[in-house]
VMD Tcl script that draws the C-alpha trace (Angstrom):
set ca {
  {-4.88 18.61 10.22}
  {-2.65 21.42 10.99}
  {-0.99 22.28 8.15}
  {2.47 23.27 10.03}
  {2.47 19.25 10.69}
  {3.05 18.46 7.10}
  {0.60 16.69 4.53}
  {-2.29 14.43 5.49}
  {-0.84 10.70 4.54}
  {-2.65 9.31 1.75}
  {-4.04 6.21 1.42}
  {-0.94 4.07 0.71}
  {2.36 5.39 2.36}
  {5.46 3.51 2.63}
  {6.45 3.38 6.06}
  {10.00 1.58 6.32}
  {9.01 -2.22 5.39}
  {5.01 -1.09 5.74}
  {2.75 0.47 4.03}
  {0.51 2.59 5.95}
  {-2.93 2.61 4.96}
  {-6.59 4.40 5.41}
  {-9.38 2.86 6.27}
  {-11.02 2.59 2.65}
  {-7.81 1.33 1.18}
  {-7.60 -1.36 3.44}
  {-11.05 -2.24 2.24}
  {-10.13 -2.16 -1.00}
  {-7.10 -4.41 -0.38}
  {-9.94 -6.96 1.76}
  {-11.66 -7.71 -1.15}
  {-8.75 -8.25 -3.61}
  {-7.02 -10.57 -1.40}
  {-7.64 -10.83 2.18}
  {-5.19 -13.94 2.52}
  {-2.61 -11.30 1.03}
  {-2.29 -9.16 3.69}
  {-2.50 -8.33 7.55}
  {-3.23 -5.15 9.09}
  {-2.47 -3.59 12.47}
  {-4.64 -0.28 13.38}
  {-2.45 2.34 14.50}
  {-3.38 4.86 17.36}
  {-3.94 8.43 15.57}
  {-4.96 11.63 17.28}
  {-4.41 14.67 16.73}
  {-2.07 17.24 18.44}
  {-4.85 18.24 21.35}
  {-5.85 15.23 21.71}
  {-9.12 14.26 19.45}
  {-8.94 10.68 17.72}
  {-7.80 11.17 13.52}
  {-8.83 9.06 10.72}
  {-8.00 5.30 11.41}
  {-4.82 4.25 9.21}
  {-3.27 0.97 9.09}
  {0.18 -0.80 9.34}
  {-0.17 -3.43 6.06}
  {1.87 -5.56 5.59}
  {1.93 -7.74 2.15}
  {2.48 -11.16 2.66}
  {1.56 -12.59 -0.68}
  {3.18 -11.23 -3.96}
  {1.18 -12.55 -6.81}
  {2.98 -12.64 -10.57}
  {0.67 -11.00 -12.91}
  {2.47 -11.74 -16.08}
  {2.51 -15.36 -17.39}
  {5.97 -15.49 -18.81}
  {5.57 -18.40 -21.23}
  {2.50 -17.56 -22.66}
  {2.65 -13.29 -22.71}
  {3.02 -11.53 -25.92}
  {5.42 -8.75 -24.51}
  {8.46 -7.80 -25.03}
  {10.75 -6.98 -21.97}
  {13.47 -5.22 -21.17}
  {14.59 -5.29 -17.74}
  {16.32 -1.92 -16.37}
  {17.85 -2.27 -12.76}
  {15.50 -2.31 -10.24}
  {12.71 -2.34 -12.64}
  {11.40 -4.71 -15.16}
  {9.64 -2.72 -18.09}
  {7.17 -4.57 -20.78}
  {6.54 -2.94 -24.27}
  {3.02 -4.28 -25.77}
}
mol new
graphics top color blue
foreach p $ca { graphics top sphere $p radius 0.5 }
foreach p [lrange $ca 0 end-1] q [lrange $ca 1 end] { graphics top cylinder $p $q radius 0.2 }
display resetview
């Protein structure tokens, strides 16, 4: 990539309301929860012309709670816009 362009993304951007993804993250994210999430490959080339590495347009459609609130053994204090747990 030419450097004058700016950074190569990474493998999990945020792009507005999407993440924009590389090939091996959305891989990753596949086999964690393919029902989770949908993916539309985005067009990349570079500026004369040769095809870039593949990303992705994710988006998240399932948001799974990983804390069991009535049975956890944290303590929480919730700090605008995030909720932080002490062990």
């Amino acid at each position: 990539m030419d450097r004058s362009l700016g950074r190569a993304p990474a493998d999990w951007e945020l792009f507005h309301d999407y993440r924009l993804v590389s090939d091996r993250m959305k891989s990753l994210l596949e086999t964690l929860d393919s029902e989770g999430v949908r993916f539309v490959r985005c067009e990349t080339r570079y500026q004369d012309g040769r095809a870039a590495p593949t990303y992705w347009l994710c988006d998240v459609i399932r948001v799974l709670d990983a804390v069991d609130k009535k049975r956890r053994f944290l303590r929480s204090s919730i700090r605008r816009p995030v909720a932080r747990f002490t062990i």
